[in-house]
NUZA-643904 format. One record per residue (C-alpha): x, y, z; chain; residue number from 1; residue in three letters. Coordinates in steps of 0.05 Angstrom, whole numbers, plus 32768, in hexadecimal, padded with zeros to 4 digits. Example, Ala and Ser with C-alpha at 12.3 -4.5 7.8 and 13.67 -1.06 7.14 Angstrom:
BEGIN
TORNU	X	Y	Z	chain	resi	resn
TORNU	80F6	7FA6	809C	A	1	ALA;
TORNU	8111	7FEB	808F	A	2	SER;
***
This chain:
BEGIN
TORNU	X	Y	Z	chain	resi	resn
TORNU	7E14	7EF7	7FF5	A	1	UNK;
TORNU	7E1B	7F3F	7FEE	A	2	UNK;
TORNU	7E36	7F71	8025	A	3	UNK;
TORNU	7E2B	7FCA	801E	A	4	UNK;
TORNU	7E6A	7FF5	8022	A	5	UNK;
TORNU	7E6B	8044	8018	A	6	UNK;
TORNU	7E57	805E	7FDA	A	7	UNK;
TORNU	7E95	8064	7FA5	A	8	UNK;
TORNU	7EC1	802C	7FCC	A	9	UNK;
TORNU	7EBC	8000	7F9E	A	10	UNK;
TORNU	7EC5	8024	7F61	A	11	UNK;
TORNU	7F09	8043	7F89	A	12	UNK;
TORNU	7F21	8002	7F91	A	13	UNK;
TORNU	7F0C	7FE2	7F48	A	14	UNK;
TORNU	7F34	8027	7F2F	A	15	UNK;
TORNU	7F76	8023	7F59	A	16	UNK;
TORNU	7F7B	7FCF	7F3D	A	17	UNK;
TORNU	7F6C	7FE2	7EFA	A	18	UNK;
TORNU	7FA3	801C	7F04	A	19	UNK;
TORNU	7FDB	7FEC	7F17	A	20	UNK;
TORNU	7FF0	7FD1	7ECF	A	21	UNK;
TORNU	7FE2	8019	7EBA	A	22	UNK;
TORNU	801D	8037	7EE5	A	23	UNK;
TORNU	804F	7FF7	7ECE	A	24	UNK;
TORNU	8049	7FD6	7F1E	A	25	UNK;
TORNU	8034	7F8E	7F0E	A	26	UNK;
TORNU	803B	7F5B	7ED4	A	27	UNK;
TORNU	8001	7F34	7EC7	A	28	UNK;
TORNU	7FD8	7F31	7F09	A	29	UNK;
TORNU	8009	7F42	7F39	A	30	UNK;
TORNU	7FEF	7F71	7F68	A	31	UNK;
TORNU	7FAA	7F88	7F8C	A	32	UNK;
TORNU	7F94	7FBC	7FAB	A	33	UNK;
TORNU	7F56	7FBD	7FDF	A	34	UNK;
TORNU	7F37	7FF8	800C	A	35	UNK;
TORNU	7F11	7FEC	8047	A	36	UNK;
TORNU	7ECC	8010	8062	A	37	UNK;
TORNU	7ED8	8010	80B6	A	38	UNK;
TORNU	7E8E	801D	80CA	A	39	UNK;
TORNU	7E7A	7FE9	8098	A	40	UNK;
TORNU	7EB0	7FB4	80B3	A	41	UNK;
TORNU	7ECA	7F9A	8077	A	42	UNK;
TORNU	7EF9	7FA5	8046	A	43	UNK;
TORNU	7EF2	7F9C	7FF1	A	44	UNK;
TORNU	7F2A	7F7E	7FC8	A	45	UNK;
TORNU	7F3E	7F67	7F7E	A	46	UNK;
TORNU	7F28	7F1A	7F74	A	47	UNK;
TORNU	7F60	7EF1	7F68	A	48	UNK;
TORNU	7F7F	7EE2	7F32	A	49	UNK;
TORNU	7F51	7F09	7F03	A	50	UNK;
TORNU	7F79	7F31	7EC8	A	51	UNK;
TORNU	7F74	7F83	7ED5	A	52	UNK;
TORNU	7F56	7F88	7E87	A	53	UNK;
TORNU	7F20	7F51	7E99	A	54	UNK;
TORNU	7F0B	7F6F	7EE7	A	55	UNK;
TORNU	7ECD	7F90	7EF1	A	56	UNK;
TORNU	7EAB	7FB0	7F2A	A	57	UNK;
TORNU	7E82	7F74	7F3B	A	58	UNK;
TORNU	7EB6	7F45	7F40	A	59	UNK;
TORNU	7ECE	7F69	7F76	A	60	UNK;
TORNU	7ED2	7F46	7FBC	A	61	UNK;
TORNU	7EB7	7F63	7FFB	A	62	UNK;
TORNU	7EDB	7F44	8039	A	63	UNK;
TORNU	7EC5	7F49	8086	A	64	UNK;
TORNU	7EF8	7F6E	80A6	A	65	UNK;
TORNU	7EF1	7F43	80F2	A	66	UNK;
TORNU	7EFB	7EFA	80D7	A	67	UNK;
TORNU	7F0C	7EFD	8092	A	68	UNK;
TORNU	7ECA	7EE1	8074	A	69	UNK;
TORNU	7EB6	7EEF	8029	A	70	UNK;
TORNU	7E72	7F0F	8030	A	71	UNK;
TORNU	7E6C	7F33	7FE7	A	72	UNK;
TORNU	7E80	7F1B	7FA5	A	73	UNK;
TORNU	7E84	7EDF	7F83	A	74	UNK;
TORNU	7ECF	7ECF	7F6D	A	75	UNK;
TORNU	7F06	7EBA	7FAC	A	76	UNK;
TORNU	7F29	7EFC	7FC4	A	77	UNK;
TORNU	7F77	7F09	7FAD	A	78	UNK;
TORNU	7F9C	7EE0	7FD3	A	79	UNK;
TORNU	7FC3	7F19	7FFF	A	80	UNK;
TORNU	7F7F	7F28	801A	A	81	UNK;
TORNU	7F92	7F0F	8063	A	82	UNK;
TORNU	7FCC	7F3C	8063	A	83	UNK;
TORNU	7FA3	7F75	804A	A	84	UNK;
TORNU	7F79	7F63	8087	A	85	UNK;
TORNU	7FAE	7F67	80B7	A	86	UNK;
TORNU	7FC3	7FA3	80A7	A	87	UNK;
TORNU	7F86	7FC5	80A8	A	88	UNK;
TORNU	7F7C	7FAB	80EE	A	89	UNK;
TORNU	7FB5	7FBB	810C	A	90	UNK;
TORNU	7FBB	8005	80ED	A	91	UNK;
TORNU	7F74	802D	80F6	A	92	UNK;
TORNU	7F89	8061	80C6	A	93	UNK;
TORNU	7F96	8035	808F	A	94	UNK;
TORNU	7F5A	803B	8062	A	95	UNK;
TORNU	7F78	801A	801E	A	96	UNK;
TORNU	7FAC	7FE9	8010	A	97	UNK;
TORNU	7FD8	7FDA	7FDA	A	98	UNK;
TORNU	8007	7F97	7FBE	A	99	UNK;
TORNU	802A	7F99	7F88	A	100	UNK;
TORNU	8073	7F72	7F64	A	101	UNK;
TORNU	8089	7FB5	7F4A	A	102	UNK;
TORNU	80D3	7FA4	7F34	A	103	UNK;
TORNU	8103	7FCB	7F62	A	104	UNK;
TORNU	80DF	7FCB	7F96	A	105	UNK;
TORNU	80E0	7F79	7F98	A	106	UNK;
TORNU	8124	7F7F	7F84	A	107	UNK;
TORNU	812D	7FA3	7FCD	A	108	UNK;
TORNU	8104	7F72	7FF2	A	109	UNK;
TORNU	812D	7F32	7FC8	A	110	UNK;
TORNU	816B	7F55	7FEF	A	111	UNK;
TORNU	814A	7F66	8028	A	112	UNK;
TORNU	8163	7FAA	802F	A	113	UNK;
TORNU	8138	7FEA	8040	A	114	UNK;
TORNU	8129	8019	800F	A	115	UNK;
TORNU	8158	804A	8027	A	116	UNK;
TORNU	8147	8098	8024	A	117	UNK;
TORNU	8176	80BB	7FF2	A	118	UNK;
TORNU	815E	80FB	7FE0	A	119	UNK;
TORNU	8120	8122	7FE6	A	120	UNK;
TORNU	80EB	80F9	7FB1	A	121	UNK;
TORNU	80F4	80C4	7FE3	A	122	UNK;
TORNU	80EE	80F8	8022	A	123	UNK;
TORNU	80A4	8119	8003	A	124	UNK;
TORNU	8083	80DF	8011	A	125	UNK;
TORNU	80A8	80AA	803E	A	126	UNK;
TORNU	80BE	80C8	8082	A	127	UNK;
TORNU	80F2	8099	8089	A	128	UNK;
TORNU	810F	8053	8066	A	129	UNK;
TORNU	80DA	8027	8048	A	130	UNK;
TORNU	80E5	7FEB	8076	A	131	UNK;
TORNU	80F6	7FA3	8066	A	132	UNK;
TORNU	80D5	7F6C	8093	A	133	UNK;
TORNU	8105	7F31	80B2	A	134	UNK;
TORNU	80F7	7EF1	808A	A	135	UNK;
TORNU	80B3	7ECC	8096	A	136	UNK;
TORNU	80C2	7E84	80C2	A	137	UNK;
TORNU	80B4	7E42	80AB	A	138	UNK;
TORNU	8076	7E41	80E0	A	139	UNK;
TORNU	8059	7E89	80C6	A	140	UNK;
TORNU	8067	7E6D	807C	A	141	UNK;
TORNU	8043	7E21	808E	A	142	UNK;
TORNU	8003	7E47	80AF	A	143	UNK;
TORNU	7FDE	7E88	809B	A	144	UNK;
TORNU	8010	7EA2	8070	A	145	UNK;
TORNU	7FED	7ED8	8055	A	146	UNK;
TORNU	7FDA	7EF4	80A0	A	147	UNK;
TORNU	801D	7EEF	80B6	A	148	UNK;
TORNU	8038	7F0E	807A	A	149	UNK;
TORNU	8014	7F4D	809A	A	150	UNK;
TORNU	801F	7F32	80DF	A	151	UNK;
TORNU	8070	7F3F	80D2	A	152	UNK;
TORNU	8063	7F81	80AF	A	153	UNK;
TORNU	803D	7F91	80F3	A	154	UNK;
TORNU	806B	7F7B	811D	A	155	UNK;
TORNU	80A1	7FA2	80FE	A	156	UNK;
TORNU	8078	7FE2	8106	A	157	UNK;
TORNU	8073	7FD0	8150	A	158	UNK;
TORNU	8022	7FD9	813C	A	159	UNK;
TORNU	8030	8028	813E	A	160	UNK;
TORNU	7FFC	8046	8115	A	161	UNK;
TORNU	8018	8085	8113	A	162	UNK;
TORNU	805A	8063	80F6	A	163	UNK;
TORNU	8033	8047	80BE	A	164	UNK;
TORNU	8018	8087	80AB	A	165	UNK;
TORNU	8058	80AE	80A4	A	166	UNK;
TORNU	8079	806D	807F	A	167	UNK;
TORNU	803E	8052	805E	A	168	UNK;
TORNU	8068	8014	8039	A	169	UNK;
TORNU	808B	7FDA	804A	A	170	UNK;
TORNU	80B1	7F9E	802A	A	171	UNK;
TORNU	80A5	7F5D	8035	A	172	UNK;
TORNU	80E9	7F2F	8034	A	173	UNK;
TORNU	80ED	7F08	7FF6	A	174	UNK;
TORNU	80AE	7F21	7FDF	A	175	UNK;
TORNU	809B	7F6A	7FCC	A	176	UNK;
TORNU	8074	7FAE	7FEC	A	177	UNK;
TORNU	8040	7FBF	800B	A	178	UNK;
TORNU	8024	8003	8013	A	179	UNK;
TORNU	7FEA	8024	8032	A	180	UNK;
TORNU	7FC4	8068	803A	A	181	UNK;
TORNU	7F89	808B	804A	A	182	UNK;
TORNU	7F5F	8071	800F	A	183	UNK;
TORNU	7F6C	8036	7FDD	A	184	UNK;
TORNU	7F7E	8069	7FAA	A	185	UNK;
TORNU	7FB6	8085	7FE2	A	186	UNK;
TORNU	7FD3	8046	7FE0	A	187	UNK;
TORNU	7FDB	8037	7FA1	A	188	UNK;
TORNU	8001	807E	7F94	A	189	UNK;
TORNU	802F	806D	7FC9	A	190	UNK;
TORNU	8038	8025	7FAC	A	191	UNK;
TORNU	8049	804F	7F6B	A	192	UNK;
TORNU	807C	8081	7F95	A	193	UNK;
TORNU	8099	803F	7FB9	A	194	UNK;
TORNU	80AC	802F	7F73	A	195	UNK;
TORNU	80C2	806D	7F59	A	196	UNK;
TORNU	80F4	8078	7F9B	A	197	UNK;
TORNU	8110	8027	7F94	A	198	UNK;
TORNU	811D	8036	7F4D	A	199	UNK;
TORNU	813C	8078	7F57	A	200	UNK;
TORNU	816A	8053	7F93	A	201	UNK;
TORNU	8188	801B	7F68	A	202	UNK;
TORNU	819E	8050	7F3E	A	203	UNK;
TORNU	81B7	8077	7F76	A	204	UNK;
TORNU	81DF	8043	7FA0	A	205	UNK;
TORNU	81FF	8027	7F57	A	206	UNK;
TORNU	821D	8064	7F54	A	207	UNK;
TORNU	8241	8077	7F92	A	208	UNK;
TORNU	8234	8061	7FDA	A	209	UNK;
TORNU	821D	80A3	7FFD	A	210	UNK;
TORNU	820E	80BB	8040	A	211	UNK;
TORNU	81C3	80C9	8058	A	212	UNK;
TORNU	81AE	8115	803A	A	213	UNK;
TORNU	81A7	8147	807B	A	214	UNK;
TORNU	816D	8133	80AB	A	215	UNK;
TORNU	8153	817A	80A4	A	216	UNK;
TORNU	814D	8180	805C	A	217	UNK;
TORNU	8125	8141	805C	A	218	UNK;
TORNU	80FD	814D	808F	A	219	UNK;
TORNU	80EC	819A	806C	A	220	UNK;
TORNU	80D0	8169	802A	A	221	UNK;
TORNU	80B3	8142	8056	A	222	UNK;
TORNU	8087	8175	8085	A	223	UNK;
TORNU	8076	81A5	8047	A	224	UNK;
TORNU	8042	816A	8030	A	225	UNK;
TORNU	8037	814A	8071	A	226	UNK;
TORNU	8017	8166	80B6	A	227	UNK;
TORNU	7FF7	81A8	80C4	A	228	UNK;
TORNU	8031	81C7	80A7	A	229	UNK;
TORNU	8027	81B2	8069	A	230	UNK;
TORNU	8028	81E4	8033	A	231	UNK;
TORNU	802C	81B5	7FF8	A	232	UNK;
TORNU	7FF9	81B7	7FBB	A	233	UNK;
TORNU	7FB4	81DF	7FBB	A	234	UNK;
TORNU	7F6F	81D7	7FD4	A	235	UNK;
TORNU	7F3D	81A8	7FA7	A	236	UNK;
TORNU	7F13	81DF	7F85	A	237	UNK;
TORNU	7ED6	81FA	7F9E	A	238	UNK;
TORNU	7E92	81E4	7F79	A	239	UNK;
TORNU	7E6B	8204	7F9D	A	240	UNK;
TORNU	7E35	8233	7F71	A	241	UNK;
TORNU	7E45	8277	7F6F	A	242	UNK;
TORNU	7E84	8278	7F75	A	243	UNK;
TORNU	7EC5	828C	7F43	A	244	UNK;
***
């Protein structure tokens, strides 16, 4: 049972999983990370339950995008791979997807509370609060709990692709993030930020309860790396022969 994808998606997605313990955002196996080729119609994920040390590039699982099927690989897919699904359904620009138990960022969804935006780290990346979903029913939890867990994510982004792009992370109540990007590798950096900013905010709100910063100075951090604005970083380099 084998299925093609673009050349180098799998070893982007084998690289972002075996990067998770590397950045401290899961004990043990808890967290997965999957990137999806459109023209191909499916998606390629971590296998579940497999130890990052132990996880290879063939154990990888290649999932149809349309119904879910396994049609490359021989282990079971994680088990978040429905919600993966969803959410590469609902928002066409997603192109990688990332779940993880990263510590403060749990501890946000365990109160359900928004990651709220407190300075600028948070603003450079997140245009807006990383949003917490309502709590999952007993009907969504009873049958295809892992769709629904992206169903409520979706449903919360009123299915506005353009929202998930400019706050590419949510919380799921009572269970933990998930965040998104262009590429499986884009997700799993802002999985990594989404951590960074929840840790920073704990720290924040335990010292003093504070207003929001000034709308315009976050939306400057935010619009120097984002849009055709942008004036953040520098070009890749040139390989072209020849030149200097």
């Amino acid at each position: 049972m084998t299925a093609r994808v673009r050349d180098g998606l799998r070893q982007e997605v084998l690289d972002a999983n075996l990067a998770i313990p590397q950045v401290g955002l899961a004990t043990l196996t808890w967290g997965n990370v999957s990137g999806v080729d459109r023209e191909a119609g499916v998606f390629v994920i971590k296998p579940s339950g497999i130890p990052y040390e132990d996880l290879t590039i063939d154990d990888l699982v290649t999932v149809r995008l349309s119904d879910g099927k396994v049609v490359g690989g021989h282990l079971r897919p994680s088990t978040d791979t429905e919600t993966h699904r969803c959410l590469y359904l609902a928002f066409p620009s997603v192109g990688g997807v990332t779940h993880t138990h990263s510590t403060h960022a749990v501890a946000f969804a365990q109160a359900r509370r928004d990651i709220p935006v407190l300075g600028t780290t948070h603003a450079d990346t997140f245009n807006g609060p990383i949003p917490c979903t309502p709590d999952l029913t007993a009907e969504q939890c009873a049958r295809d709990y892992e769709y629904n867990t992206g169903r409520v994510i979706v449903d919360m982004l009123k299915e506005d692709d353009e929202r998930a792009s400019e706050v590419p992370a949510a919380l799921v109540a009572n269970h933990g993030p998930f965040t998104w990007g262009a590429t499986a590798r884009k997700s799993l950096e802002h999985a990594i930020i989404c951590e960074a900013v929840s840790d920073i905010a704990i720290h924040t709100l335990s010292l003093a309860s504070i207003s929001p910063p000034p709308r315009h100075l976050l939306a400057r951090h935010y619009t120097r790396k984002h849009g055709p604005d942008a004036y953040y970083g520098n070009p890749a380099p040139s390989t072209a022969a020849g030149e200097a």
